[in-house]
C-alpha positions, 0 to 999 in steps of 0.5 A: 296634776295640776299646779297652784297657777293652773289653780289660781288661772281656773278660779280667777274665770269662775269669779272668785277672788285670788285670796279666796283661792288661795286661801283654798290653796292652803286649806285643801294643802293642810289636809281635810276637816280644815276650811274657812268660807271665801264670803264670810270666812265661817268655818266649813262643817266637816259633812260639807267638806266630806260631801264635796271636798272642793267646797270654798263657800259655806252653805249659805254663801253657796246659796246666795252665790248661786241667787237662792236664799 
C-alpha cells in the first residue's frame, strides 16, 4: 500500500501540484462524498466521486485539463 510520500512522489510526475495533493490526501483521508477540485477548489458532486473515487478535479477543470471544453 502505498504511503502519503509514494503518493505525493506519483502526482509531483502527473503535473499536479504538492497542495493539491495533498489537499487530495486529506480528502480521500476524511472518507467519501468530501472533496474539493485542485483548480477552482469547487466541490466535487458525489457521482463524480462514486464514479471515479480518484477524481482531483472537477468536471470542468478535468475538461480543460485535458484541452477540451
Amino acid at each position: 500500500m502505498a504511503d502519503d510520500a509514494d503518493r505525493a512522489g506519483e502526482a509531483d510526475q502527473s503535473g499536479v501540484s504538492l497542495s493539491g495533493t495533498i489537499a487530495h490526501i486529506r480528502d480521500l483521508m476524511s472518507g467519501p462524498g468530501v472533496g474539493s477540485c485542485v483548480d477552482c477548489d469547487a466541490p466535487i458532486p458525489p457521482a463524480r466521486r462514486a464514479a471515479y473515487p480518484s477524481a482531483i478535479r472537477c468536471v470542468a477543470c478535468q475538461a480543460e485539463s485535458e484541452g477540451r471544453r
